[in-house]
N, C-alpha and C positions, 0 to 999 in steps of 0.2 A: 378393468378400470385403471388398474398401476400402467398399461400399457398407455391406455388412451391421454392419462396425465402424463405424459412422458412426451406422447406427440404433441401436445399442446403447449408442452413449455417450451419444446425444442421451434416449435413452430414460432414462439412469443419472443426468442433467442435471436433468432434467423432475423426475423423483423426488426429488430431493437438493433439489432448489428447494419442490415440496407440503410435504416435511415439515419446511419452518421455518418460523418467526412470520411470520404476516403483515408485510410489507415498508411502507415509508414511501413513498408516490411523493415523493421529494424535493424536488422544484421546481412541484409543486402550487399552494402557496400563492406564489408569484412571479409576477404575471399574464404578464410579456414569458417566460417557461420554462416556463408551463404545459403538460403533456405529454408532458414531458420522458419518458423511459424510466430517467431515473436510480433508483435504489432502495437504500433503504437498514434492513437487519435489523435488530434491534435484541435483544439479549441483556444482560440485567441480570442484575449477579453476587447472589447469594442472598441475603438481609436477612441471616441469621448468618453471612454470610462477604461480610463487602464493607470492600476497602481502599480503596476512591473514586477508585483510577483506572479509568481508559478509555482506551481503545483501538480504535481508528477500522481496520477490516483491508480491504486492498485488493490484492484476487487478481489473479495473473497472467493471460497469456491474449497476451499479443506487439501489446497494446493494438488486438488486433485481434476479442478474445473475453473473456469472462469464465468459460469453461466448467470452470475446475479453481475452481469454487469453490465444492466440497464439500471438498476436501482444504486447501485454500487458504483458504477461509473459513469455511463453518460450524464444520467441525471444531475448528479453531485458534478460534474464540468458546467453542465449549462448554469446549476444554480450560483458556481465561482465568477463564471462568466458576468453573471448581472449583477455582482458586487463588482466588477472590476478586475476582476483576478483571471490569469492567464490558467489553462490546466492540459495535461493531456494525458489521456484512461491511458494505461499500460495493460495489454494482453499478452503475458508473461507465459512462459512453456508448465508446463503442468504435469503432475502422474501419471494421467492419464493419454496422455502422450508418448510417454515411456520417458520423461526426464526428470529426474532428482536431483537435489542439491549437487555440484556449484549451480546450475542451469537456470534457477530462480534470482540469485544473488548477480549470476552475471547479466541475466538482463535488464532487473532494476539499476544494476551499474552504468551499463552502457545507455540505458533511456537519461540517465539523468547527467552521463557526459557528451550524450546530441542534444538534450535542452540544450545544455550550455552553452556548448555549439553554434547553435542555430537561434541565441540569444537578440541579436541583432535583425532576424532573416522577421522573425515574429515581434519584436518589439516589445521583451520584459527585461529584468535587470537577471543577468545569471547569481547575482551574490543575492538573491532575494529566492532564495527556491528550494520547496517543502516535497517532502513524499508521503500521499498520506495513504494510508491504506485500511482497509476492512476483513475482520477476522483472519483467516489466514495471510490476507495481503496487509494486514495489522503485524502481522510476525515478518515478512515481508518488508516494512517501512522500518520496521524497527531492527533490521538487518541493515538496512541500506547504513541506517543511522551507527550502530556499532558499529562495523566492521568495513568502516569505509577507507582503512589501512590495510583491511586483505583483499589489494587489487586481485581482482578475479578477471579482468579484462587484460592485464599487461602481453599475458601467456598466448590470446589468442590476436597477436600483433597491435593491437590499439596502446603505444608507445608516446604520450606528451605530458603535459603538466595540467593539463583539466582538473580539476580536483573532485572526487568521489563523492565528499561529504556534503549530505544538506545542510538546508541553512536549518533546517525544522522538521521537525517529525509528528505526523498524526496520525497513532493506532487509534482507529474505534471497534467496541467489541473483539481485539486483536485475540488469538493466539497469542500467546506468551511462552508457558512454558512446555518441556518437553518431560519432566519428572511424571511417574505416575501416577501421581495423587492428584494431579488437576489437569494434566495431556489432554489435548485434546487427538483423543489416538490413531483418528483420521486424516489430518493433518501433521503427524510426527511421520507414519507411514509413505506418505507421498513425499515429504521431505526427503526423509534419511532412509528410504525404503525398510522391512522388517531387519534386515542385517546392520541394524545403529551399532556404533562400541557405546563404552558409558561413557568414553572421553567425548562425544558429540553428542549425545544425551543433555550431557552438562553443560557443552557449548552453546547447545542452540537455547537453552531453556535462557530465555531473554532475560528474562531478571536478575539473573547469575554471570551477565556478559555486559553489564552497561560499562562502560568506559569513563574517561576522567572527561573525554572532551565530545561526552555524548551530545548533540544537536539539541536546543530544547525542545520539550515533547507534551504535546496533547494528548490526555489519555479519554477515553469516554467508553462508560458499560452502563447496564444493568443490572440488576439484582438477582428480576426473574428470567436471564438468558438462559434457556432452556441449550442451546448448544454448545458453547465454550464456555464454562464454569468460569463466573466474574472473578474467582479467588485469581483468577488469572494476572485481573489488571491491578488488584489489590496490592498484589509480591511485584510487579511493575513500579509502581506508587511507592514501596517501599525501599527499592533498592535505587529507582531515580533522586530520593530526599538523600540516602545514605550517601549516595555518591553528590550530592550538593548538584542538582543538574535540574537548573532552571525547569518548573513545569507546571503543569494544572491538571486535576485529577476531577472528574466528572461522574459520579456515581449515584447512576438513578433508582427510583424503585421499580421501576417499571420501562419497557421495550422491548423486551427478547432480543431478537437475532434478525439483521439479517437486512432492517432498516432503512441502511444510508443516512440519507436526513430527511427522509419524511416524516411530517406532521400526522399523517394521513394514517400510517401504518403504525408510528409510535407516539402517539401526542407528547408522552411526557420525555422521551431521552433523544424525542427527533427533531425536539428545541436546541440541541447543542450547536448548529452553528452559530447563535447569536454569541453567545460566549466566547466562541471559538473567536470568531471577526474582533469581539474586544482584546483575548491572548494576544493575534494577530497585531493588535495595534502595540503592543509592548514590547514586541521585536525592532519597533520604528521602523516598520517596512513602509 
């Protein structure tokens, strides 16, 4: 039975992957990352409906997969798309590939200095542009968002003045921390592989790393996530107030894991885009 649900999601995988735009190999034109497996979709909001933001989404998966990203990404593009909003799913390299941190940091980096890029080519504003991400790709956006001063791309020749930082950041159900009272230890794993120091322990555990000029950020959990323990987004919530870092914090009783924004799968925490759309309006994008 565990085989045959394996072939049927891999099969649901495959499918969910043919019927979207052709993908970016992203690190293509980089000669030292040529080959990369990175990729990156690209969904542009409608010439009569386009607010000029964009939105960079990056699917869970315990940094060891990208496979919830039909619920996790396509879906959540099309539904940007029909508010108007530009987006494009990020299929970032993984554990299961064999790559660990920098490898995740540098490809959210670079997807979000060829948005900018390529600002003009698709038609949104580059100073108007979020990364939002899901469970592990929740630790992921909120990487991009800290640490958008440890260029990770400079090294592997991408040398201009693009600037790293989003305008915004939206972890849902994110990974947060790396401690182990609430790790999510699947995701620390694939990160920092078993060989972490405790100095990257402490780094990566997001709540312990917000910065002075962290992006402001949309947080959304649950209660009863069964896979990333919410206390995750809770020490999130408290370290973004401590550090004075504009934000909105969404804590439902109810959704689990795994989501997106469906109504369907979560009625009560897969309401968060409407809120979100109103945050969104207080950026004055």
């Amino acid at each position: 039975m565990k085989r045959l649900f394996l072939i049927i999601v891999c099969s649901l995988w495959a499918w969910a992957l043919s019927a979207q735009p052709k993908p970016t190999a992203l690190w293509n034109n980089v000669p030292s990352m040529k080959g990369k497996p990175t990729k990156l979709y690209a969904y542009p909001a409608p010439k009569n409906n386009n607010t000029g933001v964009v939105v960079i989404i990056c699917p869970g998966g315990s940094y060891a997969h990208t496979m919830g990203i039909a619920t996790e990404g396509f879906e959540v593009a099309e539904w940007l798309n029909s508010q108007g909003i530009n987006a494009f799913v990020l299929k970032y390299r993984v554990g299961s590939q064999g790559y660990h941190h920098p490898a995740m940091l540098q490809d959210v980096q670079y997807a979000i200095h060829y948005v900018r890029q390529h600002a003009k080519e698709y038609g949104y504003d580059p100073r108007k542009l979020g990364v939002m991400g899901f469970s592990a790709g929740g630790h992921l956006a909120l990487m991009a968002g800290a640490f958008a001063k440890d260029n990770q791309i400079a090294a592997l020749g991408i040398k201009d003045d693009i600037p790293l930082r989003p305008d915004f950041v939206v972890p849902v159900y994110p990974v947060v921390s790396m401690k182990d009272e609430i790790a999510h230890k699947r995701s620390r794993r694939n990160l920092l592989t078993r060989r972490y120091t405790p100095e990257q322990q402490t780094r990566f555990s997001m709540e312990l790393s917000i910065p002075a000029n962290m992006p402001p950020t949309f947080v959304v959990t649950a209660k009863d996530d069964p896979v990333v323990d919410y206390r995750n987004s809770v020490k999130l919530d408290q370290s973004l107030s401590k550090a004075g870092i504009p934000h909105q914090f969404l804590l439902y009783d109810t959704g689990g894991h795994g989501y997106g924004m469906s109504e369907k799968i979560a009625p009560e925490a897969g309401q968060w885009k409407k809120p979100f759309l109103k945050w969104l309006s207080t950026l004055k994008f």
